[in-house]
C-alpha positions as CSV (number, residue, x, y, z in Angstrom):
1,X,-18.6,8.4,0.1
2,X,-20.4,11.4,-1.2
3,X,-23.7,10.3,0.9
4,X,-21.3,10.3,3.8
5,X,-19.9,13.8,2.9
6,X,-23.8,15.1,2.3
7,X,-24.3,14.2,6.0
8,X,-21.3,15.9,7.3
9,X,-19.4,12.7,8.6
10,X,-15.5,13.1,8.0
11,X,-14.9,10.5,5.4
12,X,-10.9,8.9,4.7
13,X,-10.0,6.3,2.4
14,X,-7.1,4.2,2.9
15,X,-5.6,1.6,0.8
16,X,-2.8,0.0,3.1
17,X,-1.5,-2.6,-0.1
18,X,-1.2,1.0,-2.0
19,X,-0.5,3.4,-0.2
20,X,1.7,2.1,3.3
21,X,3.9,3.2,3.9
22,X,5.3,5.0,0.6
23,X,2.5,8.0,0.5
24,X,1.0,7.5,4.1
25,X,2.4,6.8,7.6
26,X,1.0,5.9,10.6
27,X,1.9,6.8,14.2
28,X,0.6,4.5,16.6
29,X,0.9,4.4,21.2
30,X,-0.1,1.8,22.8
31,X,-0.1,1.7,26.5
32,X,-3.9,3.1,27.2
33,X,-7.0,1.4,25.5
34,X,-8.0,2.6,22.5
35,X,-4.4,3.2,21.3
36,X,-3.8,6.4,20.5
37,X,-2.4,8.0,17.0
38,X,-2.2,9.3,13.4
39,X,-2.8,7.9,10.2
40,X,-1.8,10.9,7.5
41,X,-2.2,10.3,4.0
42,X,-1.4,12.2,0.9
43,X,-5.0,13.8,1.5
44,X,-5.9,13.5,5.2
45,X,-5.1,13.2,8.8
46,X,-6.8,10.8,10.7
47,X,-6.3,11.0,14.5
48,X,-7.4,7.3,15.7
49,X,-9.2,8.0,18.7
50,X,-12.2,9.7,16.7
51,X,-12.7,6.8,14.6
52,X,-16.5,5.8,15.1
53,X,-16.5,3.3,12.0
54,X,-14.1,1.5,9.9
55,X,-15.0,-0.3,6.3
56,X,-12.6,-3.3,5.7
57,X,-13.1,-4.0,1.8
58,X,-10.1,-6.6,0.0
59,X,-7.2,-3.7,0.1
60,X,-4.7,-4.1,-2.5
61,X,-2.4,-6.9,-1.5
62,X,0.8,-5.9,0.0
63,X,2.9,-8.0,-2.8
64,X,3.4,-8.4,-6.1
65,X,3.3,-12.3,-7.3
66,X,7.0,-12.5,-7.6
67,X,8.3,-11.0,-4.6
68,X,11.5,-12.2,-3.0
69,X,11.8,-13.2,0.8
70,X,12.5,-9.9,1.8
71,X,9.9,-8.2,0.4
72,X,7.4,-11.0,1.3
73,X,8.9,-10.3,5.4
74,X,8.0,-6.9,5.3
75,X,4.8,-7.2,3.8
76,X,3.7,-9.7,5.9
77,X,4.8,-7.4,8.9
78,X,3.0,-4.0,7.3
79,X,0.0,-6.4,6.7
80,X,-0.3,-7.1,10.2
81,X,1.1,-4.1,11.6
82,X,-1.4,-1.9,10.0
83,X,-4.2,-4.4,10.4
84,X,-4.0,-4.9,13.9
85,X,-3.8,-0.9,14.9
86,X,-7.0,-1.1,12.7
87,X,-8.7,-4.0,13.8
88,X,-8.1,-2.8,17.5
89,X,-9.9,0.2,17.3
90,X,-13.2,0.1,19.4
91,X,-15.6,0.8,16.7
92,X,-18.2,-0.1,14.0
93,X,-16.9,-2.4,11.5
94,X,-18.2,-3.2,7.9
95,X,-16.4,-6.4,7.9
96,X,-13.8,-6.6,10.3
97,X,-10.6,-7.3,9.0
98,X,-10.0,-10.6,11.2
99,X,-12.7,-12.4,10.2
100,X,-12.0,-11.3,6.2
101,X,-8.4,-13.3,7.0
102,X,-10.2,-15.9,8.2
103,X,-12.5,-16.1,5.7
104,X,-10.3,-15.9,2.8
105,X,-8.2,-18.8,4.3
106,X,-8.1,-22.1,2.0
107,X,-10.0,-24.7,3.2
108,X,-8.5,-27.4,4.9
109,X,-6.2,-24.7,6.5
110,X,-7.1,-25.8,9.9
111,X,-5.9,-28.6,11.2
112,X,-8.5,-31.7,11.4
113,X,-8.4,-34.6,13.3
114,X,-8.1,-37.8,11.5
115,X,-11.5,-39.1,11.6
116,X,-9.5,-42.7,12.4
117,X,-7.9,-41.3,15.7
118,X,-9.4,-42.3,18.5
119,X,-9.2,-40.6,21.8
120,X,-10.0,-41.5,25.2
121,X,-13.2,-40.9,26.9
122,X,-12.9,-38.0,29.9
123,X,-14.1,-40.5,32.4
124,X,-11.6,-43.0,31.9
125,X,-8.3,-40.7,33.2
126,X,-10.5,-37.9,35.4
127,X,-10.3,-37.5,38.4
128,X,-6.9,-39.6,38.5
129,X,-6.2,-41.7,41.1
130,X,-5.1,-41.1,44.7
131,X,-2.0,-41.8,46.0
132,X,-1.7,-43.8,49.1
133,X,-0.6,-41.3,51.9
């Protein structure tokens, strides 16, 4: 950040899993591309539409490990709330939220076809058949 600083670009650091929404709060309006809003933390104002760049790096996670359904709901929402306002911003990205999530997924999350199921060639049903007039 300081390298940042020394070249005069105006530098804010946000750690959603910390600091969202008890010591920062973000306004967001939607309705006009980019969407249009504040993030204020304890330290700085951010107003979203001068965003030019964004660095995504593992945030805190939003829950402790034992967390009850409540507070797993609400994280869940903030975790998605906050990363999509960032994630649609029309900037530069140092690794782009999404494809952090979809990195970070187990494997086998997807859903695989059996390699057993068999499924029918295109040909065989297309075009279908014409009714007699």
């Amino acid at each position: 950040m300081a390298r940042l600083n020394e070249r005069g670009a105006r530098v804010a650091r946000f750690d959603p899993g910390v600091e969202f929404p008890t010591d920062a709060e973000l306004s967001t309006w939607f309705g006009k591309f980019p969407p249009r809003g504040v993030l204020a933390t304890r330290s700085r104002e951010v107003v979203l539409e001068r965003v030019r760049s964004v660095h995504y790096r593992r945030p805190t996670p939003y829950l402790r490990e034992s967390s009850s359904r409540i507070e797993r709901f609400t994280a869940t929402q903030a975790r998605f709330g906050v990363g999509g306002i960032l994630a649609s911003l029309p900037c530069q990205y140092v690794s782009h939220p999404w494809a952090i999530t979809a990195a970070e997924a187990p494997a086998g999350a997807r859903p695989r076809r059996p390699e057993h199921w068999r499924t029918p060639q295109k040909s065989a049903y297309w075009p279908p058949p014409r009714r007699p007039e």
